[in-house]
Residue frames as a rotation matrix with the C-alpha (Angstrom) as fourth column:
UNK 1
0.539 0.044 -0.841 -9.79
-0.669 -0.585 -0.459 -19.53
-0.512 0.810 -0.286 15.32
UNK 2
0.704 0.151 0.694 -9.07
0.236 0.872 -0.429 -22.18
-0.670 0.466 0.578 12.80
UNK 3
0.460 -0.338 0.821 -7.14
0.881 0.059 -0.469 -20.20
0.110 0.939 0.325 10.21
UNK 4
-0.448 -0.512 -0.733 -4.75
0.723 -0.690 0.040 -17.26
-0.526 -0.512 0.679 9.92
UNK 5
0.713 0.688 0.136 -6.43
0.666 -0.604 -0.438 -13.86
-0.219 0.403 -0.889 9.08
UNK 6
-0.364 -0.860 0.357 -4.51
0.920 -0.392 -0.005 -10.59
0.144 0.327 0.934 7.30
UNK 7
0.737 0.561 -0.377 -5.12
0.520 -0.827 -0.213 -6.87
-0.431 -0.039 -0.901 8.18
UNK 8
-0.185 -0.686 0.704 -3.45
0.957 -0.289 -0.030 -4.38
0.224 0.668 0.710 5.89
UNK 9
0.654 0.687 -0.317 -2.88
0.621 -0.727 -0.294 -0.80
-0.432 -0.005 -0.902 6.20
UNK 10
-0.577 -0.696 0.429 -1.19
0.815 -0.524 0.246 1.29
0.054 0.491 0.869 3.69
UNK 11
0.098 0.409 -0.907 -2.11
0.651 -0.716 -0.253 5.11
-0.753 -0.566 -0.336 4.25
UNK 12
0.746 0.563 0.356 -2.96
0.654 -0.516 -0.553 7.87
-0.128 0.646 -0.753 2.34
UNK 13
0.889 -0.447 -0.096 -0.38
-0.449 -0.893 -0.001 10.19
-0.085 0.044 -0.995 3.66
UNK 14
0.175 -0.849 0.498 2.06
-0.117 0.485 0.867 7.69
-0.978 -0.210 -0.015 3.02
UNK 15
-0.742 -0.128 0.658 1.33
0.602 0.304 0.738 7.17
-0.295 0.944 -0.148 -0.43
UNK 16
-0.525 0.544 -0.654 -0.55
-0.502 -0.819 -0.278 9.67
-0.687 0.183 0.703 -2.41
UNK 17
-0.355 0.478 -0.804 -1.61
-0.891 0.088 0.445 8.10
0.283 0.874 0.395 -5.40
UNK 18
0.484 0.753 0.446 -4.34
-0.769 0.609 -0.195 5.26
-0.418 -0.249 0.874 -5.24
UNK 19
0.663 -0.318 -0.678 -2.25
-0.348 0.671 -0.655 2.89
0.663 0.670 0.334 -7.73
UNK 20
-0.370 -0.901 -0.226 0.73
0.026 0.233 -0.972 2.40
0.929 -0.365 -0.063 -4.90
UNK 21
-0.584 0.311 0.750 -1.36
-0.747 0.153 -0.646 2.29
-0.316 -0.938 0.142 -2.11
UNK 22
0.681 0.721 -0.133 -3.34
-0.705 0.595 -0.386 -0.67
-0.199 0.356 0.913 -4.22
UNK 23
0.256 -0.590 -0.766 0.08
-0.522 0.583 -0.623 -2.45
0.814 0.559 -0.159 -5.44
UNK 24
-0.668 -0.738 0.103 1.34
-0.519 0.362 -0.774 -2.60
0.534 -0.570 -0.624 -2.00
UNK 25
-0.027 0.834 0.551 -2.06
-0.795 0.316 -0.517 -3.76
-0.605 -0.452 0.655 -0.32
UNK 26
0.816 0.151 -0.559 -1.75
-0.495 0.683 -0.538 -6.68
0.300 0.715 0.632 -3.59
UNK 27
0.053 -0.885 -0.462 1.65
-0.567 0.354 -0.743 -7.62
0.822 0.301 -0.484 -2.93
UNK 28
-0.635 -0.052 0.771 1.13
-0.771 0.100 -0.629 -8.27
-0.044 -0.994 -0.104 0.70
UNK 29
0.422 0.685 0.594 -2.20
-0.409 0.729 -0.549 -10.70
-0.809 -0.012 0.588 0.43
UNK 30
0.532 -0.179 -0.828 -0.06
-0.627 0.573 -0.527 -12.26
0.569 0.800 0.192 -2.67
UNK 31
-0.142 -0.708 0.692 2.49
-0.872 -0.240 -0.425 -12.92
0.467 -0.664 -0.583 0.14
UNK 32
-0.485 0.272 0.831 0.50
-0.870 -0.049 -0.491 -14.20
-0.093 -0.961 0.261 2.39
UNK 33
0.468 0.871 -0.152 -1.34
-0.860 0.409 -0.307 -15.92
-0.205 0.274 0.940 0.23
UNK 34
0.682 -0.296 -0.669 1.22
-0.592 0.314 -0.742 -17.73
0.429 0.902 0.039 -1.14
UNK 35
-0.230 -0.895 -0.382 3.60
0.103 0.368 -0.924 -18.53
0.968 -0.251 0.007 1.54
UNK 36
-0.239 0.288 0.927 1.67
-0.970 -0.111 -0.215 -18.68
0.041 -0.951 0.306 4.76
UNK 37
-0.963 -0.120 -0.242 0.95
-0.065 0.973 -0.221 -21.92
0.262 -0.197 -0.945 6.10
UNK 38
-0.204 0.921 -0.331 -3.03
0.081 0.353 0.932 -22.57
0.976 0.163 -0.147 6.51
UNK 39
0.466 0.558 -0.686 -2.82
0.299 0.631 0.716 -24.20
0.833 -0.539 0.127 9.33
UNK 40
-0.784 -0.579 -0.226 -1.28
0.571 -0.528 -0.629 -21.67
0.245 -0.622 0.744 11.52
UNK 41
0.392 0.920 -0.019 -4.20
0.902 -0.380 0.203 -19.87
0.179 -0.097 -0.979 13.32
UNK 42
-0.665 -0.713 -0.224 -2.46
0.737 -0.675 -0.041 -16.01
-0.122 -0.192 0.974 13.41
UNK 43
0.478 0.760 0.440 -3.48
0.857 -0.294 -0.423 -12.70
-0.192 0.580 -0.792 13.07
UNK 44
-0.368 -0.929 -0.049 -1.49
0.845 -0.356 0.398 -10.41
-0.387 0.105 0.916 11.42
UNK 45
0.964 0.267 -0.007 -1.63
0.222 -0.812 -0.539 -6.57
-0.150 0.518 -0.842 10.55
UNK 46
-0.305 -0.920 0.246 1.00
0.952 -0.287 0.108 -5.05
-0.029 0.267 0.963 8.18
UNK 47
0.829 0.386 -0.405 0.97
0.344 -0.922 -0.176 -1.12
-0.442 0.007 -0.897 8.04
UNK 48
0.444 -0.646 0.621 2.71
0.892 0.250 -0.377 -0.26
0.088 0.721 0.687 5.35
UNK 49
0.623 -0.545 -0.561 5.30
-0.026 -0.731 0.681 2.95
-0.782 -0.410 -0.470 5.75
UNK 50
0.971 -0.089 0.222 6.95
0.131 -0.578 -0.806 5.05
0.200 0.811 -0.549 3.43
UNK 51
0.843 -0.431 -0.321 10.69
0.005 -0.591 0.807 4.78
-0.538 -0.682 -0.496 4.62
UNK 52
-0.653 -0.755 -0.060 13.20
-0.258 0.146 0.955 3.94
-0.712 0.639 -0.290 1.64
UNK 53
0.275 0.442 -0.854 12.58
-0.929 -0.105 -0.354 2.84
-0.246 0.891 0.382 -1.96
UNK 54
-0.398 -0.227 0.889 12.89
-0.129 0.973 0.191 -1.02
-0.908 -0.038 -0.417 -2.13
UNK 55
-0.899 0.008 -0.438 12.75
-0.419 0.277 0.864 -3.22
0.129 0.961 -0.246 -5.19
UNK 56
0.357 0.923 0.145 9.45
-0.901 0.298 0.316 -5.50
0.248 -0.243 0.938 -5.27
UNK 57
0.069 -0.522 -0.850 12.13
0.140 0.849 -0.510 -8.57
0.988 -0.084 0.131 -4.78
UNK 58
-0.755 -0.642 0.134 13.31
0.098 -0.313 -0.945 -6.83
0.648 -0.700 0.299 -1.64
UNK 59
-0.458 0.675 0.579 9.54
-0.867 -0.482 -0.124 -6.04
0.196 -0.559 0.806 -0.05
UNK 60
0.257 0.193 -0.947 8.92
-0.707 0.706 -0.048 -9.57
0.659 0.682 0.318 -0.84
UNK 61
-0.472 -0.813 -0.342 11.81
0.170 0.297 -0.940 -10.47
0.865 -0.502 -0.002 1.08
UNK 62
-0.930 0.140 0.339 11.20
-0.366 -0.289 -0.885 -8.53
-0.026 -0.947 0.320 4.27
UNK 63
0.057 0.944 0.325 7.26
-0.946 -0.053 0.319 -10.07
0.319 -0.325 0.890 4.14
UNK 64
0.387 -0.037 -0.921 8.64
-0.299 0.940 -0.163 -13.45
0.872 0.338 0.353 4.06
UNK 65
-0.399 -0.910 -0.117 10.53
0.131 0.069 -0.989 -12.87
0.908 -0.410 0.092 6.71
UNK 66
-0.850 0.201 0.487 8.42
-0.518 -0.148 -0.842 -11.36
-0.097 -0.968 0.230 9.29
UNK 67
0.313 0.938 -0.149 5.44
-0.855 0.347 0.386 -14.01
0.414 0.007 0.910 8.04
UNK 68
0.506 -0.307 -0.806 7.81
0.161 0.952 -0.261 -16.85
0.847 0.002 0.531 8.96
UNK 69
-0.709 -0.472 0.524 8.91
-0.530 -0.135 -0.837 -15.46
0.466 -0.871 -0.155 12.69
């Protein structure tokens, strides 16, 4: 596998409304998109989880973080 791939999952019963289960599924593949290295062959799923209210600086944050372990 040549390149790194992204699986998302952001649930229904986590998030009710279709707009916030669409932002956070965007923010993530911006993420990724942006600040993965190419040439890292990976494969990552995020499953997103309702457990606090974070800023969009702060979710940012914590993707950056576990994309760069």
């Amino acid at each position: 596998m040549p390149y790194a791939r992204l699986g998302i999952v952001v649930s229904k019963k986590q998030f009710k409304l279709a707009v916030l289960r669409n932002c956070n599924k965007r923010l993530v593949r911006e993420t990724f998109r942006l600040h993965l290295l190419r040439n890292r062959p990976l494969d990552i799923v995020v499953m997103a989880q309702r457990k606090k209210t974070l800023s969009l600086a702060d979710k940012k944050l914590q993707l950056l973080n576990l994309f760069n372990q």
